[in-house]
PyMOL commands that place a pseudoatom at each C-alpha (Angstrom):
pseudoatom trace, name=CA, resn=UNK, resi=1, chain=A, elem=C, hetatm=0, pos=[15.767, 14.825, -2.849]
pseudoatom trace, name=CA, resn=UNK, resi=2, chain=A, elem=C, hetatm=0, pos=[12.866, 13.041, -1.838]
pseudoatom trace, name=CA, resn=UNK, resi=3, chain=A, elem=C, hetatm=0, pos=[14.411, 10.434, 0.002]
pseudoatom trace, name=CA, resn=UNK, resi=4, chain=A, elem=C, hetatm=0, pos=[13.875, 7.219, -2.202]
pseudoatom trace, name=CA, resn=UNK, resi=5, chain=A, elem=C, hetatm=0, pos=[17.668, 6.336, -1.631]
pseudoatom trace, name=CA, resn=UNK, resi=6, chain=A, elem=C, hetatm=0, pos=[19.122, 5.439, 1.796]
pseudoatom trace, name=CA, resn=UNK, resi=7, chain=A, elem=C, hetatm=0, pos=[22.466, 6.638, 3.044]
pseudoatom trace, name=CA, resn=UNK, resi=8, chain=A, elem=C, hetatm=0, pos=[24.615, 3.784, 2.864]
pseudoatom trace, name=CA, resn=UNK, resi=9, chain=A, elem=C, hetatm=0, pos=[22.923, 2.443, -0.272]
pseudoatom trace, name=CA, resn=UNK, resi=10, chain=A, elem=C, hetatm=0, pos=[25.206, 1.139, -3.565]
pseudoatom trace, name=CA, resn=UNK, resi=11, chain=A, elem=C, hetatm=0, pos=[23.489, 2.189, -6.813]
pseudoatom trace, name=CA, resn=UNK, resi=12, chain=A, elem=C, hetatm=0, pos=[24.297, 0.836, -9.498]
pseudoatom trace, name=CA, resn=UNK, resi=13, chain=A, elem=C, hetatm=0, pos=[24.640, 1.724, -13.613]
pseudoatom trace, name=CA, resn=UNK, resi=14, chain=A, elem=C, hetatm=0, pos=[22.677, -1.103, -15.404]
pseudoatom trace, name=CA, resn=UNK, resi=15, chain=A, elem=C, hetatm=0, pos=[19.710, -1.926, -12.947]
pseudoatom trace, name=CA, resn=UNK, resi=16, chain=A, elem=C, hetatm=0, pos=[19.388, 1.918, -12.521]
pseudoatom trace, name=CA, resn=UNK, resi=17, chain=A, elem=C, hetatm=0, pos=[19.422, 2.413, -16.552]
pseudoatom trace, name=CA, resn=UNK, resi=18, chain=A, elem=C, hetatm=0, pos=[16.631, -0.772, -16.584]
pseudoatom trace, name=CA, resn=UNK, resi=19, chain=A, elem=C, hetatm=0, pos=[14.245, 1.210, -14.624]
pseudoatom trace, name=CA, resn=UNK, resi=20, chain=A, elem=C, hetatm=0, pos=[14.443, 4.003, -15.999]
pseudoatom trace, name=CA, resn=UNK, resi=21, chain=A, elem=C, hetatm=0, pos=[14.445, 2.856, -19.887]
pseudoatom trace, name=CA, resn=UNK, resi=22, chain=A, elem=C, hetatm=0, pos=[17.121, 4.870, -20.845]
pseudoatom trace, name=CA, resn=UNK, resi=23, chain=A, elem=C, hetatm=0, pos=[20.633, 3.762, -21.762]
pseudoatom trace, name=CA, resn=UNK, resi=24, chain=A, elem=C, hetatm=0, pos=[23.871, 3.464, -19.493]
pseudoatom trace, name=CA, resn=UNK, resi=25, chain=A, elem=C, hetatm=0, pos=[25.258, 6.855, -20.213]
pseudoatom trace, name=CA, resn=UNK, resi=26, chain=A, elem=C, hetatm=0, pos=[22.990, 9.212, -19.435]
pseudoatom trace, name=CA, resn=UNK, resi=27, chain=A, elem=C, hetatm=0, pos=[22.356, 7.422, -15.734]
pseudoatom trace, name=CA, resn=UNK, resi=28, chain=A, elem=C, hetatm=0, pos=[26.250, 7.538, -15.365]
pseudoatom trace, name=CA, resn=UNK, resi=29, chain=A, elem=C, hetatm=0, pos=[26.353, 11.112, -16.460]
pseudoatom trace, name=CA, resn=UNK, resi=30, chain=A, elem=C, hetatm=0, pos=[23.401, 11.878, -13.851]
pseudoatom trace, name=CA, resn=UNK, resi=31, chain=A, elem=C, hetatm=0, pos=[25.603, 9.753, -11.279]
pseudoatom trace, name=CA, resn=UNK, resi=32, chain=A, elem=C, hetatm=0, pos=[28.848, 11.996, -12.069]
pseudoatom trace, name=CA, resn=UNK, resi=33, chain=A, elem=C, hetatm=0, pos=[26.600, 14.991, -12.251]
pseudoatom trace, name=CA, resn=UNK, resi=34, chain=A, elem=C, hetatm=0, pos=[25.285, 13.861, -8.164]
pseudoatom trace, name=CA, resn=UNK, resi=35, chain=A, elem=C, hetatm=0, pos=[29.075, 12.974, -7.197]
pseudoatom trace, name=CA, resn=UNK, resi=36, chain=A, elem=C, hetatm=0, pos=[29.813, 16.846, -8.413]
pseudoatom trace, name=CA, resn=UNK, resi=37, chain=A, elem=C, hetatm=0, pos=[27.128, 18.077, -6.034]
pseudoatom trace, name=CA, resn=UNK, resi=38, chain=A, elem=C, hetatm=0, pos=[28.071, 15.930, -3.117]
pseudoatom trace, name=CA, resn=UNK, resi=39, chain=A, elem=C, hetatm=0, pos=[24.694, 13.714, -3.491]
pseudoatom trace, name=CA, resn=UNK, resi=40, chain=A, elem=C, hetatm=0, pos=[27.214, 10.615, -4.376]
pseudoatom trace, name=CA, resn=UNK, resi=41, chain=A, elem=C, hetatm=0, pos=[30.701, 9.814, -3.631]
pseudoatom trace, name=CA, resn=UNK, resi=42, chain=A, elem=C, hetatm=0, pos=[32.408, 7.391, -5.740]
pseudoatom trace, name=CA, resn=UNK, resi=43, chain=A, elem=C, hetatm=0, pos=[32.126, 3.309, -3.974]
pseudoatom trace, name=CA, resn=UNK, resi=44, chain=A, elem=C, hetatm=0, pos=[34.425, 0.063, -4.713]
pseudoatom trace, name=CA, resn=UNK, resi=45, chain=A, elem=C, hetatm=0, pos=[34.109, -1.810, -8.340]
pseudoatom trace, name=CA, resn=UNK, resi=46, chain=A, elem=C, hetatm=0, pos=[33.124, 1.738, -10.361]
pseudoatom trace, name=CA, resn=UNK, resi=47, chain=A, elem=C, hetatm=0, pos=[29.438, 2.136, -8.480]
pseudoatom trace, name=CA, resn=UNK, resi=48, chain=A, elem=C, hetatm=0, pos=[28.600, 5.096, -6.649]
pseudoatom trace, name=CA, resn=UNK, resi=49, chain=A, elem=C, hetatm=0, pos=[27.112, 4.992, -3.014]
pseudoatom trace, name=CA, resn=UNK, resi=50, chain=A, elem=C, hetatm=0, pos=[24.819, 7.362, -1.224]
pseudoatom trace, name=CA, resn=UNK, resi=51, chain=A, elem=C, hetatm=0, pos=[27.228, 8.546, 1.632]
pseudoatom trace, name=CA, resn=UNK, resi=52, chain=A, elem=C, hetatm=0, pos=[26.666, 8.080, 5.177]
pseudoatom trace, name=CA, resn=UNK, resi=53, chain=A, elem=C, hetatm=0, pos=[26.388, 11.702, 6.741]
pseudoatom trace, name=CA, resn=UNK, resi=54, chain=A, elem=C, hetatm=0, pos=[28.315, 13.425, 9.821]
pseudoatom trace, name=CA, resn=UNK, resi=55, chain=A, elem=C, hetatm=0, pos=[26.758, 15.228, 12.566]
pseudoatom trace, name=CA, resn=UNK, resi=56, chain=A, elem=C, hetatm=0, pos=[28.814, 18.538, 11.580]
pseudoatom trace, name=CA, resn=UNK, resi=57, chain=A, elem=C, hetatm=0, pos=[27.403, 18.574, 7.977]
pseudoatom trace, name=CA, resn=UNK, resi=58, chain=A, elem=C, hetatm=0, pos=[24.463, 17.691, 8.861]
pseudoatom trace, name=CA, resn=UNK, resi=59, chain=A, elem=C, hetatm=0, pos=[24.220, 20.609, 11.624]
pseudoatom trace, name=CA, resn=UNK, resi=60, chain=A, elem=C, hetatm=0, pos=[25.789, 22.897, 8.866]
pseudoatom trace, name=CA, resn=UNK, resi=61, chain=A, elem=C, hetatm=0, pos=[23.355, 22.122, 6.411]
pseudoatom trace, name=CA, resn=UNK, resi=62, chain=A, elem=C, hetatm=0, pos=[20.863, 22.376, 8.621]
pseudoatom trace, name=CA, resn=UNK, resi=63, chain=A, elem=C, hetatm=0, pos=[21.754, 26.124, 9.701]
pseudoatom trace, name=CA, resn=UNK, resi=64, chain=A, elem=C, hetatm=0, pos=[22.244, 26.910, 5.687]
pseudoatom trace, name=CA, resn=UNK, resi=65, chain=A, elem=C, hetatm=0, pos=[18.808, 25.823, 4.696]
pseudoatom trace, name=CA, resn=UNK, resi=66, chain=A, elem=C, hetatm=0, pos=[17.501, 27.957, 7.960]
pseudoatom trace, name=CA, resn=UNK, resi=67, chain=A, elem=C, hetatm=0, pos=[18.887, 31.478, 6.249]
pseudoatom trace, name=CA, resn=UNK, resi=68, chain=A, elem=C, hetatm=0, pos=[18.591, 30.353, 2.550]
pseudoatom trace, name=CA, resn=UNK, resi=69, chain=A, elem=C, hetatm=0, pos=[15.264, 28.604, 2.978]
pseudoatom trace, name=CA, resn=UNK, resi=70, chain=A, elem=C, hetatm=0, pos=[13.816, 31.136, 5.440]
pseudoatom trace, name=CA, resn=UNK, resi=71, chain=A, elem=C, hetatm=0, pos=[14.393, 33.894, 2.890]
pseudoatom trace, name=CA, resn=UNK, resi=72, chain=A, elem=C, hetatm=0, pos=[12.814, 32.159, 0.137]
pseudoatom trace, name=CA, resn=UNK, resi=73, chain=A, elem=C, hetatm=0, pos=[9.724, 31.981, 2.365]
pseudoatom trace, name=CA, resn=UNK, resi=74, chain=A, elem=C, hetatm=0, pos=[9.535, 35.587, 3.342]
pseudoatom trace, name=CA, resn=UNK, resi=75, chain=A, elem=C, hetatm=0, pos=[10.069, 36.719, 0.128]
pseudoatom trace, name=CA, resn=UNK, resi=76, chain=A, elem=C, hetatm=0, pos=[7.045, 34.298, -1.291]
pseudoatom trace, name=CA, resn=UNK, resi=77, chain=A, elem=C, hetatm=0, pos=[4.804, 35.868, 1.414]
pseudoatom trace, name=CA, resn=UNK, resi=78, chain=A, elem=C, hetatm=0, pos=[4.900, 38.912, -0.718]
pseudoatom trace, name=CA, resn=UNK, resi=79, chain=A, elem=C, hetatm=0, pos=[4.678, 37.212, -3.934]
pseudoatom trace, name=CA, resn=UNK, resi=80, chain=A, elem=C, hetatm=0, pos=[2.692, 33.752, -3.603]
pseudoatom trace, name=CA, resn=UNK, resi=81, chain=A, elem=C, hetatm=0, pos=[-1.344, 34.071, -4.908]
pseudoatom trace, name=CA, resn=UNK, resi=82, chain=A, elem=C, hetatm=0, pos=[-4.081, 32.890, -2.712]
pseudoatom trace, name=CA, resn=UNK, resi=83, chain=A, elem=C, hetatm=0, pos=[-4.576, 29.833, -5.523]
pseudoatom trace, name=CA, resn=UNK, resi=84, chain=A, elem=C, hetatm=0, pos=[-0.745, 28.476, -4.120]
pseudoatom trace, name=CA, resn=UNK, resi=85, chain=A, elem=C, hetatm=0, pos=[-2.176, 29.053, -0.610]
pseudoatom trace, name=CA, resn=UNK, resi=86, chain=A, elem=C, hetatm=0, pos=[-5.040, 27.036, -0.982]
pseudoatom trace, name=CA, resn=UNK, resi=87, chain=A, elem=C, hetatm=0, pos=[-3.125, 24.402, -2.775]
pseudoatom trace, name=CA, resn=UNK, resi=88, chain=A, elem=C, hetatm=0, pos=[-0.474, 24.010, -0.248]
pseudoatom trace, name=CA, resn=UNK, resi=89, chain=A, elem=C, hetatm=0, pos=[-3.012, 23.591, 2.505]
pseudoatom trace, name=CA, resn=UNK, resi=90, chain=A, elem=C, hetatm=0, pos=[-4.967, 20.907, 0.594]
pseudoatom trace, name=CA, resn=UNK, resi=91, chain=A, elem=C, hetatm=0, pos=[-1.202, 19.105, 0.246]
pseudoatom trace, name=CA, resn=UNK, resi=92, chain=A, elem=C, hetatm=0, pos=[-0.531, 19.822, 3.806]
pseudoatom trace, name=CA, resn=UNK, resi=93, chain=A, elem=C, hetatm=0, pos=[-3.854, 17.958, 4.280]
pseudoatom trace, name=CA, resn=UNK, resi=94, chain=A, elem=C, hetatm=0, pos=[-2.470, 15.086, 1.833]
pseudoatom trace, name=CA, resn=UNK, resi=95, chain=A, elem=C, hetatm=0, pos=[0.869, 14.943, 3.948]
pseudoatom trace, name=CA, resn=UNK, resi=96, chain=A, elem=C, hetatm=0, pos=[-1.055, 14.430, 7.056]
pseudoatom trace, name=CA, resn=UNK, resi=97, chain=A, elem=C, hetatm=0, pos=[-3.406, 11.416, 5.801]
pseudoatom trace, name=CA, resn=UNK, resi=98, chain=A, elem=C, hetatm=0, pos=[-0.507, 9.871, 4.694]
pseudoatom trace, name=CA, resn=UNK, resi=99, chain=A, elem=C, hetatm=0, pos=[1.437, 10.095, 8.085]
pseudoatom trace, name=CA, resn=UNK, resi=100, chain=A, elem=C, hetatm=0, pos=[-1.131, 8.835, 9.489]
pseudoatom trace, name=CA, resn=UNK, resi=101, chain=A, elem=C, hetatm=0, pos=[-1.313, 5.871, 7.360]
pseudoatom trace, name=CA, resn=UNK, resi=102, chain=A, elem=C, hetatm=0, pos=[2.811, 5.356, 7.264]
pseudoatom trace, name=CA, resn=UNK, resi=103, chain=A, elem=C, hetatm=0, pos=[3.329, 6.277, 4.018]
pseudoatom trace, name=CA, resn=UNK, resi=104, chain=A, elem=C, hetatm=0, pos=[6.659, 7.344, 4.223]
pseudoatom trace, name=CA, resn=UNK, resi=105, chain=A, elem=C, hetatm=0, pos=[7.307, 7.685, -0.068]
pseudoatom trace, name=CA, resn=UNK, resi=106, chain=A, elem=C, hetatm=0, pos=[4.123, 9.762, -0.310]
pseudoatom trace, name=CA, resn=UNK, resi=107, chain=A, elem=C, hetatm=0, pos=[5.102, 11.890, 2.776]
pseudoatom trace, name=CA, resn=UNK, resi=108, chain=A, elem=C, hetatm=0, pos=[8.310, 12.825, 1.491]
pseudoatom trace, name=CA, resn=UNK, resi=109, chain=A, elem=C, hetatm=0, pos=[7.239, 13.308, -1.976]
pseudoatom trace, name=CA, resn=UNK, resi=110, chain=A, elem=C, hetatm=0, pos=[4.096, 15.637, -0.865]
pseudoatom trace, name=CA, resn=UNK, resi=111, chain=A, elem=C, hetatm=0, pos=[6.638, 17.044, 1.837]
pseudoatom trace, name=CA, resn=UNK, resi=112, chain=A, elem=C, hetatm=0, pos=[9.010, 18.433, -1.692]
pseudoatom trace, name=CA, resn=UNK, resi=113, chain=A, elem=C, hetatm=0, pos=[6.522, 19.557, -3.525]
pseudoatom trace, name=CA, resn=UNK, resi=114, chain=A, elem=C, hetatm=0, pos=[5.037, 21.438, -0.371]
pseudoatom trace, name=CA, resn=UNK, resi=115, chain=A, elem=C, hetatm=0, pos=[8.015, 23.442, 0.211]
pseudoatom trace, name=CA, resn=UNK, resi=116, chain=A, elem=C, hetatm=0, pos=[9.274, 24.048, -3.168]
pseudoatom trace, name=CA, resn=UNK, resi=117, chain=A, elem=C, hetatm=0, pos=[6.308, 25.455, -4.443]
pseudoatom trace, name=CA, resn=UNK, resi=118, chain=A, elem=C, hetatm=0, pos=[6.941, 27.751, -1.326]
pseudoatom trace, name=CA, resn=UNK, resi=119, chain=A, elem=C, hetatm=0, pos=[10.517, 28.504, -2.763]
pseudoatom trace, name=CA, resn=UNK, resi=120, chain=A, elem=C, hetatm=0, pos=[9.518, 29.107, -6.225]
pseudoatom trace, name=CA, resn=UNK, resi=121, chain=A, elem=C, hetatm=0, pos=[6.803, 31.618, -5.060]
pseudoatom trace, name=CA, resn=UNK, resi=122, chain=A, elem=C, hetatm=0, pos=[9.899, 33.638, -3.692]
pseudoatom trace, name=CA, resn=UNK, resi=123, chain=A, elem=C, hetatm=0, pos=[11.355, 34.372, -7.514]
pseudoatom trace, name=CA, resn=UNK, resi=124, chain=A, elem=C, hetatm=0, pos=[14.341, 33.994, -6.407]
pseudoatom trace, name=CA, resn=UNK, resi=125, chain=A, elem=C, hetatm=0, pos=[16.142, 31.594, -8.946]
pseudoatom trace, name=CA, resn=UNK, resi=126, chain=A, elem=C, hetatm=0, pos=[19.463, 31.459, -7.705]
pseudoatom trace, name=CA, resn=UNK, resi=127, chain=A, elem=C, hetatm=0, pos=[18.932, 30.617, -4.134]
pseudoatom trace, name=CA, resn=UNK, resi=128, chain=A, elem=C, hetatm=0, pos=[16.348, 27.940, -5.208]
pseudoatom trace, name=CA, resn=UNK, resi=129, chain=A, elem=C, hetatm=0, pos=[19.243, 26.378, -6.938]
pseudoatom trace, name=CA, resn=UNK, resi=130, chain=A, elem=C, hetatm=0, pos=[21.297, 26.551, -3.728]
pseudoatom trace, name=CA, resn=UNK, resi=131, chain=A, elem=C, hetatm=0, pos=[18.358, 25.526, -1.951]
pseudoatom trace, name=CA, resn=UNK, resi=132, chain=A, elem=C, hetatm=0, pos=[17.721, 22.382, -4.209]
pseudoatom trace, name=CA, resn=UNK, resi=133, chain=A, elem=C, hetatm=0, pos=[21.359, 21.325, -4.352]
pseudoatom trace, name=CA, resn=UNK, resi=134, chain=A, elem=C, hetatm=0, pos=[21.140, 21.261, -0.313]
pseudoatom trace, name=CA, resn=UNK, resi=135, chain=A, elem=C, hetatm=0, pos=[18.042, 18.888, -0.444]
pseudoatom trace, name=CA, resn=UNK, resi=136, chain=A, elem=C, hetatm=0, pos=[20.234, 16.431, -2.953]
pseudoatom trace, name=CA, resn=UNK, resi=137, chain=A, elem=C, hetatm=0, pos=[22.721, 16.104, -0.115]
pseudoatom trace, name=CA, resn=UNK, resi=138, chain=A, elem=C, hetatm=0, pos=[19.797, 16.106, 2.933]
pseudoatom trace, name=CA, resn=UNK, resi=139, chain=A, elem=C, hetatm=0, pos=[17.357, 14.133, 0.921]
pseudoatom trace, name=CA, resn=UNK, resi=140, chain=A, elem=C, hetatm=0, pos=[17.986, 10.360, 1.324]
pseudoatom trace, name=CA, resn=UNK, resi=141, chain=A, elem=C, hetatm=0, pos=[18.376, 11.345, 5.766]
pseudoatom trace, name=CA, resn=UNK, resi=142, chain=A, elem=C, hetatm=0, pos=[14.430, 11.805, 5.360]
pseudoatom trace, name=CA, resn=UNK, resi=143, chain=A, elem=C, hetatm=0, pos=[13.546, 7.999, 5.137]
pseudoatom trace, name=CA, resn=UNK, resi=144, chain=A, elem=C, hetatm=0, pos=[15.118, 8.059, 8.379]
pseudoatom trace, name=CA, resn=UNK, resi=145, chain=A, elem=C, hetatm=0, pos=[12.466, 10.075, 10.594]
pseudoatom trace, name=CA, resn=UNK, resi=146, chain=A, elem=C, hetatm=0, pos=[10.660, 8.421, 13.192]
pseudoatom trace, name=CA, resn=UNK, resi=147, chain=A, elem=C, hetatm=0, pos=[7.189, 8.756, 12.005]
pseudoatom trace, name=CA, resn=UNK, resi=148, chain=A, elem=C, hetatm=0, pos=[6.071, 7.879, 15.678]
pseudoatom trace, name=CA, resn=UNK, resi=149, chain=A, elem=C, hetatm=0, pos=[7.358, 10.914, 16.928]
pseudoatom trace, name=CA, resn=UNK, resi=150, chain=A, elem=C, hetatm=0, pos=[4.850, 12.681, 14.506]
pseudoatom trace, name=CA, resn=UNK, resi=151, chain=A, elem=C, hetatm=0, pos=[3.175, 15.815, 15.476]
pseudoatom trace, name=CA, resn=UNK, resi=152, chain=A, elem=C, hetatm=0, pos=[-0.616, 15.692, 15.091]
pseudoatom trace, name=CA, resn=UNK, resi=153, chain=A, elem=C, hetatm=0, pos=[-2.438, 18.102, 11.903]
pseudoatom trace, name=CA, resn=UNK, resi=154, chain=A, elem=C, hetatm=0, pos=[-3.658, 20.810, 14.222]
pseudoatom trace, name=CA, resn=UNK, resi=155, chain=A, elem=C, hetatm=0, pos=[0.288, 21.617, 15.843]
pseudoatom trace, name=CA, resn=UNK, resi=156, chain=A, elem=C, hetatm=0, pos=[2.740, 20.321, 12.560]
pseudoatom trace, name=CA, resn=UNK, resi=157, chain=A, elem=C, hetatm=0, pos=[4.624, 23.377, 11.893]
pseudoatom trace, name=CA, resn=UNK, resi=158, chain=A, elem=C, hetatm=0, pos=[3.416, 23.878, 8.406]
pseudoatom trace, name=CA, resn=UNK, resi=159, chain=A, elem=C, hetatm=0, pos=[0.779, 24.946, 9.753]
pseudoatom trace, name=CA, resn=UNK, resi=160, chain=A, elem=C, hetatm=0, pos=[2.252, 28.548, 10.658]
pseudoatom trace, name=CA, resn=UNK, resi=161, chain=A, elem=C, hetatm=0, pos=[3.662, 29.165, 7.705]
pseudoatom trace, name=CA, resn=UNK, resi=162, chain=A, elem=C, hetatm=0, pos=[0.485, 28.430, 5.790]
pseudoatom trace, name=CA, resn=UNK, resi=163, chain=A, elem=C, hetatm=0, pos=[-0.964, 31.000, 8.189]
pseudoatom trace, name=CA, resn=UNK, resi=164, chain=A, elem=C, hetatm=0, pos=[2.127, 33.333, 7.107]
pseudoatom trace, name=CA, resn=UNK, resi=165, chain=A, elem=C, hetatm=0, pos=[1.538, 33.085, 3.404]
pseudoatom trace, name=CA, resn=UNK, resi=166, chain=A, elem=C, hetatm=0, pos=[-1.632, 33.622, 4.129]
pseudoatom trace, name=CA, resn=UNK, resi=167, chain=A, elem=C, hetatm=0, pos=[-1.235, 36.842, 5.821]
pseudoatom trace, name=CA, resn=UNK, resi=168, chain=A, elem=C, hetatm=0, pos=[1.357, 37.934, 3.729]
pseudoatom trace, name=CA, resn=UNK, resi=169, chain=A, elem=C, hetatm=0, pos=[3.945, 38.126, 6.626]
pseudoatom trace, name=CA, resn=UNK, resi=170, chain=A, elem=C, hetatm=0, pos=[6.833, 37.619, 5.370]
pseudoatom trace, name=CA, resn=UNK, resi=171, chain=A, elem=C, hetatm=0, pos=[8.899, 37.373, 8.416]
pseudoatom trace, name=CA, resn=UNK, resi=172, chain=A, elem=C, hetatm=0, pos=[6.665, 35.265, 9.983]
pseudoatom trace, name=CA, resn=UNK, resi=173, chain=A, elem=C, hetatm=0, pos=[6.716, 33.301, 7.153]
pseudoatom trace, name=CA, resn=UNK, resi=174, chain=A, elem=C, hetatm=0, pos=[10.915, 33.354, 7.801]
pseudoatom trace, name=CA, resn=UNK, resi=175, chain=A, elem=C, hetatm=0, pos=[10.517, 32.329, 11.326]
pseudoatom trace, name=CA, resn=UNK, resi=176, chain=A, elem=C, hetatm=0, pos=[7.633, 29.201, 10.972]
pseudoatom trace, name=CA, resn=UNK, resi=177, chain=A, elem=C, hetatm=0, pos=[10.137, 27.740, 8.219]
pseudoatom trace, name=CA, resn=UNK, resi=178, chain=A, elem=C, hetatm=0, pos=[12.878, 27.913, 10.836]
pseudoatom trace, name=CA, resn=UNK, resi=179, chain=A, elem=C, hetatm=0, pos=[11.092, 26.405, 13.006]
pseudoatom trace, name=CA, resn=UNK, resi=180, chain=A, elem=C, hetatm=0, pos=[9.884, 23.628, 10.736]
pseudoatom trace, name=CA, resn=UNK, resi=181, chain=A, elem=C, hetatm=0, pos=[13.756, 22.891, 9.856]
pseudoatom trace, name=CA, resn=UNK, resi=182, chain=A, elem=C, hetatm=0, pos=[14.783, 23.026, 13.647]
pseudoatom trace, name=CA, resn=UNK, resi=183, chain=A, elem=C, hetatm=0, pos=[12.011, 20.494, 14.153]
pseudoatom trace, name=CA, resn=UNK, resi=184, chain=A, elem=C, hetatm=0, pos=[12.803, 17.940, 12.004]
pseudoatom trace, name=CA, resn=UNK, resi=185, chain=A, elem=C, hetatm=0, pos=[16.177, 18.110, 12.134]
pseudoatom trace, name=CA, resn=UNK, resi=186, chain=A, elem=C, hetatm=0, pos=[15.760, 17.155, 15.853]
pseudoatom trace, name=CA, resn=UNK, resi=187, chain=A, elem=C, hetatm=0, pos=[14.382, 13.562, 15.066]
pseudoatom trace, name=CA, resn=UNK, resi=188, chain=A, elem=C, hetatm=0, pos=[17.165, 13.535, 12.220]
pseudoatom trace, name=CA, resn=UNK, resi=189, chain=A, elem=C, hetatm=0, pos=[20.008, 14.286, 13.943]
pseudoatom trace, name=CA, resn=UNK, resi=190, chain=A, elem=C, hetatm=0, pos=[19.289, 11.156, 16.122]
pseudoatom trace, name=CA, resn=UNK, resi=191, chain=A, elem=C, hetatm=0, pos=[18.928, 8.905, 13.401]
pseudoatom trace, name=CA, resn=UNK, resi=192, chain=A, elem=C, hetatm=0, pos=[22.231, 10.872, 12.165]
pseudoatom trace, name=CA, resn=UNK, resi=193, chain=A, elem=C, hetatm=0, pos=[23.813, 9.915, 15.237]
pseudoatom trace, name=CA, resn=UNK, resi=194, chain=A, elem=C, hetatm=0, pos=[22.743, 6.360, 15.344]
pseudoatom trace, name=CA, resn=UNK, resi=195, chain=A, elem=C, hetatm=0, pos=[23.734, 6.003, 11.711]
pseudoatom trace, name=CA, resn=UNK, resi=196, chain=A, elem=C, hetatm=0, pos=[27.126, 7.183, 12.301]
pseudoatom trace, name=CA, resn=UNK, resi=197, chain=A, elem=C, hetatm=0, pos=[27.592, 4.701, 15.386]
pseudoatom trace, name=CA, resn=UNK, resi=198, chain=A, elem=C, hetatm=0, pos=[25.893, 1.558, 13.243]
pseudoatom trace, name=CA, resn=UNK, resi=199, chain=A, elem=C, hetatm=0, pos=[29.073, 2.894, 10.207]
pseudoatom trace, name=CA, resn=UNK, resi=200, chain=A, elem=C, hetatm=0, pos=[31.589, 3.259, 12.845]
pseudoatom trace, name=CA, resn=UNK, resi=201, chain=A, elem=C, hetatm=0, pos=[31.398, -0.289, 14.631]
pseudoatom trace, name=CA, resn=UNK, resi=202, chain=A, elem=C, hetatm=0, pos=[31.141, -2.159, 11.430]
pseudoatom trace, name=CA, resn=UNK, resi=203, chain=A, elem=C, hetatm=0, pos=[34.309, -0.177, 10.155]
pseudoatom trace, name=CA, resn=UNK, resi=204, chain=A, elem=C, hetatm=0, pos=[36.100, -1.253, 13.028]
pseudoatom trace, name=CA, resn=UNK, resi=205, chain=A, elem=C, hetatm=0, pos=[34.614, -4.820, 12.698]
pseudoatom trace, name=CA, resn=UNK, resi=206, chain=A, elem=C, hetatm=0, pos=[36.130, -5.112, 9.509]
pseudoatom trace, name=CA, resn=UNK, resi=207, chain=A, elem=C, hetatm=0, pos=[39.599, -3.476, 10.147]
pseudoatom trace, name=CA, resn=UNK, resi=208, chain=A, elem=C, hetatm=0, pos=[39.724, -6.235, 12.806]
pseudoatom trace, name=CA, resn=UNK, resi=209, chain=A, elem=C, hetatm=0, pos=[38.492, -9.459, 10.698]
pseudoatom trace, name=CA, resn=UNK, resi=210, chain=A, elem=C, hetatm=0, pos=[41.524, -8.239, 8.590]
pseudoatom trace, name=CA, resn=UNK, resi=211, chain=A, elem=C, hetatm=0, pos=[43.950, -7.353, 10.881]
pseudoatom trace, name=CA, resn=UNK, resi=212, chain=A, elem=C, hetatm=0, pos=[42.633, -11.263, 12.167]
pseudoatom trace, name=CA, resn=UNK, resi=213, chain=A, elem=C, hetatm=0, pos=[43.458, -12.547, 8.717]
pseudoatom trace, name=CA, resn=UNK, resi=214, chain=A, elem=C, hetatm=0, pos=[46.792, -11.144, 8.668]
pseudoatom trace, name=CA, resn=UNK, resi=215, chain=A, elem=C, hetatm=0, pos=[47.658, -12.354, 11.665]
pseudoatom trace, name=CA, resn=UNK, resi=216, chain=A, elem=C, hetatm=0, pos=[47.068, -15.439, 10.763]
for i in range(1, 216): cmd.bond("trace and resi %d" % i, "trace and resi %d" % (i + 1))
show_as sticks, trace
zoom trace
């Protein structure tokens, strides 16, 4: 969910287990658990891979977390305290220094905890759930944003919606997260794209070393 795994990438059950201190098991139950929820798909000699992402799911994703996410917003307008506010503009704050600086980890991580402290404010448990099991699948595409394409503190799109919660406008609050999700997903869908193309050529580069091999 917050992007510390790259589409593409092999993980695998013992080095996983080592840095986590815990046994094989529970990381291959966790792995199963991921597969189940379309964070993993199964890979070649019993590993699991982070999968490579099309443009359709990643446009239909995109359009789910739109209604699902933009309702958890509105309804946090009327619930979220003026405490949460404040917090999420001092982490909005935090997310910006650390754009700034290139720190993509700490972006992404401050970026989570930004917007589901948004969603929990909503008390609505069930499409949090739906909500969170969107990010697994979405999650590792947010290494791939091109930082250098950032927008500046005073125009980032968080910024409405911290002026939504803030005014307890609830559909404003649905329309700034929109817009936050159609904004990112405009530099992702590139890298989407070019992701794609990069999987697709070496595909056909390898159908054609071993269509070389049995030729020969």
């Amino acid at each position: 969910m917050a992007g510390r795994f790259r589409p593409g990438q092999r993980l695998l059950l013992k080095p996983l287990a080592e840095e986590l201190g815990v046994s094989v098991t529970p990381v291959r139950e966790a792995l199963l658990r991921l597969a189940s929820e379309h964070g993993l798909v199964a890979h070649q000699s019993r590993t699991m891979m982070v999968p490579v992402m099309s443009v359709a799911r990643f446009r239909e994703i995109r359009d789910i977390r739109i209604e699902l996410e933009g309702r958890a917003a509105e309804a946090a307008a009327n619930n979220i305290s003026s405490n949460d506010v404040v917090a999420l503009q001092e982490m909005h704050e935090q997310l910006m220094f650390a754009r700034q600086r290139r720190e993509v980890q700490t972006v992404l991580a401050i970026n989570q905890e930004f917007h589901f402290r948004i969603y929990r404010s909503s008390d609505l448990p069930v499409v949090c759930g739906l909500i969170e099991s969107l990010w697994v699948q979405i999650g590792p595409l947010l290494t791939l944003n091109d930082f250098s394409e950032s927008a500046t503190a005073k125009d980032h799109p968080h910024r409405s919606i911290l002026a939504s919660l803030a005014a307890r406008d609830g559909a404003g609050a649905r329309r700034s997260l929109a817009n936050d999700i159609m904004w990112a997903s405009h530099h992702l869908e590139k890298a989407v794209l070019r992701l794609n193309e990069s999987a697709e050529g070496k595909k056909k580069q390898t159908e054609g070393s071993m269509s070389s091999v049995g030729a020969n």
